[in-house]
C-alpha positions, 0 to 999 in steps of 0.5 A: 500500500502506497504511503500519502505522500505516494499515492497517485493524485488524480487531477481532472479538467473541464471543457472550456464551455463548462467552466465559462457556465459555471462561472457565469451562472454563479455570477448571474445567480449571485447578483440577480437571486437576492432581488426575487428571494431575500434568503439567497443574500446567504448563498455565495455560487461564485465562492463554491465554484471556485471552491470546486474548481481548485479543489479538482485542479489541485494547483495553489496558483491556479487556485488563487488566479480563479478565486481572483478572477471570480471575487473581481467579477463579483466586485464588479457587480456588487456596490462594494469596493473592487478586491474586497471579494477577490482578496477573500475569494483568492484566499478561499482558492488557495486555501481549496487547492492546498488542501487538495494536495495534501488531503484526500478529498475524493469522499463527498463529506471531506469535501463538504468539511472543507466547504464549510470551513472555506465559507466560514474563513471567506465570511470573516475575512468579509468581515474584517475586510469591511471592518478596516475599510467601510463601517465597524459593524458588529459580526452576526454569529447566526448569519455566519452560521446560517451562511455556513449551513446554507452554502454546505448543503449547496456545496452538495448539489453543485459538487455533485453536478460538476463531478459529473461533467469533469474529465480525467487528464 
C-alpha cells in the first residue's frame, strides 16, 4: 500500500464551455437571486465554484488566479469596493487547492468539511475586510452560521453536478 505522500493524485479538467457556465451562472445567480428571494443574500455560487474548481485542479496558483478572477467579477457587480471579494475569494482558492494536495478529498463529506470551513474563513475575512475599510459593524454569529449551513448543503448539489461533467487528464 502506497504511503500519502505516494499515492497517485488524480487531477481532472473541464471543457472550456463548462467552466465559462459555471462561472457565469454563479455570477448571474449571485447578483440577480437576492432581488426575487431575500434568503439567497446567504448563498455565495461564485465562492463554491471556485471552491470546486481548485479543489479538482489541485494547483495553489491556479487556485488563487480563479478565486481572483471570480471575487473581481463579483466586485464588479456588487456596490462594494473592487478586491474586497477577490482578496477573500483568492484566499478561499488557495486555501481549496492546498488542501487538495495534501488531503484526500475524493469522499463527498471531506469535501463538504472543507466547504464549510472555506465559507466560514471567506465570511470573516468579509468581515474584517469591511471592518478596516467601510463601517465597524458588529459580526452576526447566526448569519455566519446560517451562511455556513446554507452554502454546505449547496456545496452538495453543485459538487455533485460538476463531478459529473469533469474529465480525467
Amino acid at each position: 500500500m502506497p504511503s500519502p505522500a505516494e499515492r497517485p493524485i488524480a487531477v481532472y479538467k473541464f471543457h472550456p464551455v463548462v467552466w465559462g457556465l459555471s462561472f457565469f451562472a454563479a455570477l448571474l445567480l449571485q447578483a440577480f437571486l437576492p432581488l426575487v428571494i431575500p434568503l439567497a443574500r446567504l448563498f455565495d455560487f461564485p465562492l463554491l465554484v471556485t471552491i470546486y474548481f481548485s479543489l479538482v485542479r489541485r494547483n495553489r496558483i491556479f487556485g488563487t488566479l480563479v478565486g481572483t478572477v471570480a471575487g473581481l467579477l463579483q466586485d464588479a457587480l456588487s456596490h462594494g469596493y473592487l478586491g474586497m471579494f477577490g482578496m477573500a475569494k483568492a484566499l478561499a482558492g488557495y486555501i481549496a487547492a492546498w488542501a487538495s494536495v495534501k488531503f484526500d478529498l475524493e469522499q463527498m463529506l471531506a469535501r463538504l468539511l472543507l466547504a464549510a470551513s472555506l465559507v466560514l474563513i471567506h465570511n470573516l475575512m468579509m468581515f474584517a475586510l469591511r471592518f478596516l475599510l467601510i463601517e465597524s459593524a458588529p459580526l452576526e454569529p447566526l448569519d455566519l452560521a446560517s451562511a455556513v449551513l446554507v452554502n454546505t448543503a449547496l456545496a452538495v448539489l453543485l459538487f455533485s453536478a460538476l463531478d459529473r461533467l469533469r474529465e480525467p487528464t
